[in-house]
C-alpha positions in Angstrom: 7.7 -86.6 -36.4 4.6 -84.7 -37.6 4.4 -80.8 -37.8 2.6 -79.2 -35.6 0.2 -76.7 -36.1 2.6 -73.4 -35.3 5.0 -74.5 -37.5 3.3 -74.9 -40.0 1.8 -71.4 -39.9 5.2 -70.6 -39.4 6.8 -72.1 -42.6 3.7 -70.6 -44.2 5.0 -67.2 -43.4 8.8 -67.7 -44.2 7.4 -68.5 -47.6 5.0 -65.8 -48.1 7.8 -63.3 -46.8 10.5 -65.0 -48.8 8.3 -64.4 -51.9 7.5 -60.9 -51.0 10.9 -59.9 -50.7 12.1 -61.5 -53.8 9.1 -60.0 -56.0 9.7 -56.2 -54.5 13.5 -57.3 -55.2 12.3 -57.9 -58.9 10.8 -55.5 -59.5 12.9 -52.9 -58.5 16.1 -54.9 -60.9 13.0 -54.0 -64.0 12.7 -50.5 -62.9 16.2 -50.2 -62.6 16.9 -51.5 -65.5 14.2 -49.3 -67.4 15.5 -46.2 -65.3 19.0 -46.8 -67.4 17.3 -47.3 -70.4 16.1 -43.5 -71.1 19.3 -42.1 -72.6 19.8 -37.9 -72.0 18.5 -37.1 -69.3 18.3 -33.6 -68.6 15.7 -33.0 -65.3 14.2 -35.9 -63.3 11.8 -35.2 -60.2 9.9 -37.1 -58.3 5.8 -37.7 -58.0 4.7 -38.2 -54.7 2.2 -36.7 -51.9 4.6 -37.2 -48.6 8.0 -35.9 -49.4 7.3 -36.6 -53.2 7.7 -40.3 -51.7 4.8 -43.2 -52.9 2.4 -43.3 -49.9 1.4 -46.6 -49.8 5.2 -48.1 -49.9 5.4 -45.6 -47.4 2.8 -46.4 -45.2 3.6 -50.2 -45.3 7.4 -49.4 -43.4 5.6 -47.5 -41.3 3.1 -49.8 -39.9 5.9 -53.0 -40.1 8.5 -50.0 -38.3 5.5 -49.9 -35.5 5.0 -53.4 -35.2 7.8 -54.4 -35.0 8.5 -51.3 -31.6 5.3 -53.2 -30.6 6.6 -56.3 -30.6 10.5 -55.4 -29.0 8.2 -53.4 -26.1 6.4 -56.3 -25.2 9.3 -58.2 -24.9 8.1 -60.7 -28.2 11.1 -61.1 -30.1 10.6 -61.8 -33.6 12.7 -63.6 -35.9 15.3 -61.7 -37.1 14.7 -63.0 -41.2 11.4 -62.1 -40.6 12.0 -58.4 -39.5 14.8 -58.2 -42.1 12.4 -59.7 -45.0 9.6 -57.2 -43.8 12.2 -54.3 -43.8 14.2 -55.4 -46.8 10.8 -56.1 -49.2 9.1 -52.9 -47.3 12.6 -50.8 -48.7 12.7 -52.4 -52.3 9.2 -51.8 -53.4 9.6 -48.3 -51.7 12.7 -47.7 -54.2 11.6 -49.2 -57.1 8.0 -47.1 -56.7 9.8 -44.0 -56.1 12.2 -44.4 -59.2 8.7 -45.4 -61.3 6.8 -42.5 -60.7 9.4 -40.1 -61.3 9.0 -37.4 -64.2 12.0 -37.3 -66.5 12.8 -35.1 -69.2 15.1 -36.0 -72.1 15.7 -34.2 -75.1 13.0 -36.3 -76.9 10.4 -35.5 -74.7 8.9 -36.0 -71.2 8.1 -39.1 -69.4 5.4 -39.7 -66.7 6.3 -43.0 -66.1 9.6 -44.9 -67.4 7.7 -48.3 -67.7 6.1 -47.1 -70.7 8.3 -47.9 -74.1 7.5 -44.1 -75.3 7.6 -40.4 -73.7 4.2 -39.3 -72.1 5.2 -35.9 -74.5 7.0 -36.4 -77.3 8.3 -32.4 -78.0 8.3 -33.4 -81.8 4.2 -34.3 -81.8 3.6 -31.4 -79.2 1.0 -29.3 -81.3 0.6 -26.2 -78.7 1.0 -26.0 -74.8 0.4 -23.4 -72.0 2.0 -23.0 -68.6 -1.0 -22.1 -65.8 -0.7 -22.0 -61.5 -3.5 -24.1 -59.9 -3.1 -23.7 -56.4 0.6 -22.9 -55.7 1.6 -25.5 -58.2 2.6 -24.6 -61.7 1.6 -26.5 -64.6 2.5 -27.5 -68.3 -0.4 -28.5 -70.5 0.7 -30.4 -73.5 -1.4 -30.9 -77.0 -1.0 -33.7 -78.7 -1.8 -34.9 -82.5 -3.8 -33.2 -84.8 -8.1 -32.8 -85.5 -10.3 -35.2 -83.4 -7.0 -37.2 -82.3 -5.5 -34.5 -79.9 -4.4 -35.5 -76.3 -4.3 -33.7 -73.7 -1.5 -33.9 -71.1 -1.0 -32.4 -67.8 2.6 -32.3 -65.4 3.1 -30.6 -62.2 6.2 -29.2 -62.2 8.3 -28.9 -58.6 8.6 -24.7 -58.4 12.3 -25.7 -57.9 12.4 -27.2 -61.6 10.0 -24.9 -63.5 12.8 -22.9 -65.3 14.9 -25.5 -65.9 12.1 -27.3 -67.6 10.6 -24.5 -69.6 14.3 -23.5 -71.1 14.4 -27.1 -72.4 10.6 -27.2 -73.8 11.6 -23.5 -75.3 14.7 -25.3 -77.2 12.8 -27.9 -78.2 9.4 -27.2 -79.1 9.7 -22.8 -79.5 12.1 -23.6 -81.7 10.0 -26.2 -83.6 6.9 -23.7 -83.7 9.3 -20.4 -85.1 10.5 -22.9 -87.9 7.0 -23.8 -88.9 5.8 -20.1 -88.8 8.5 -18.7 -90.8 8.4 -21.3 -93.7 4.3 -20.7 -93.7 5.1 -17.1 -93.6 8.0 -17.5 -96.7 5.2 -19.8 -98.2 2.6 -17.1 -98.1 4.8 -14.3 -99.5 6.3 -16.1 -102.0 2.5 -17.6 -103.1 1.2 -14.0 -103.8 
């Protein structure tokens, strides 16, 4: 007996949802996986405009939440793999996005985002830095690398996490700095 037409589109969608939930499923076992990976952690926050949350994640539960009170007001009752495939892919990419664009400081250095195999700031190639407000926000501005080669990086920092983070950059880039002086200065002396 032949297929019709609806359940085809039908087994269509199983797939397609079955596929979605297993690749936001990956994905979040990689950024798990790379989470546990950065060893000494000493502050984590997280990136995000609504509720330092990703928005589009976000915005996907909530337009498959309001569906799906659509559908249970109309009296349409959906599959329940379907509404658990939606919900359960809809929750794993929201988690794995979440844990990805949070900032995490280690004793090494800082890092942006933990799918990259090195820090955004590594504290031992910081050449200078500067703290500034823009808006209500306040802000550490790294330098990186030396001449024509320096970099430039810039990280909000949650007002909530500002001293904690500047009491480890003081430990572990002040000190670097005080080091450097003092053997120029001994250097200089000791020259003339």
């Amino acid at each position: 007996m032949p297929m019709s037409p609806l359940d085809l589109l039908n087994a269509i969608h199983m797939a397609l949802l079955a596929g979605f939930a297993s690749v936001a499923l990956f994905l979040l076992g990689i950024t798990v996986r790379r989470w546990m990976r950065i060893e000494g952690k000493v502050i984590a926050w997280r990136t995000g405009s609504f509720l330092r949350l990703p928005t589009r994640p976000l915005a996907f539960l909530v337009v498959v939440t309001a569906l799906l009170t659509l559908s249970l007001a109309l009296q349409l009752t959906p599959s329940p793999w379907i509404i658990a495939g939606y919900l359960f892919g809809g929750l794993c990419w929201l988690a794995a996005s979440a844990l990805s664009s949070t900032v995490v400081v280690t004793e090494e250095g800082l890092w942006t985002n933990i799918h990259d195999r090195t820090p955004a700031v590594c504290w031992a190639a910081v050449t200078d830095y500067f703290e500034h407000t823009e808006g209500s926000a306040p802000h550490l501005v790294f330098f990186l690398g030396q001449g024509w080669q320096r970099q430039r990086v810039a990280v909000a920092v949650p007002p909530a996490q500002c001293t904690r983070l500047q009491a480890v950059v003081r430990s572990c880039v002040d000190a670097r700095f005080e080091w450097q002086a003092t053997v120029r200065y001994g250097q200089k002396a000791a020259n003339e």
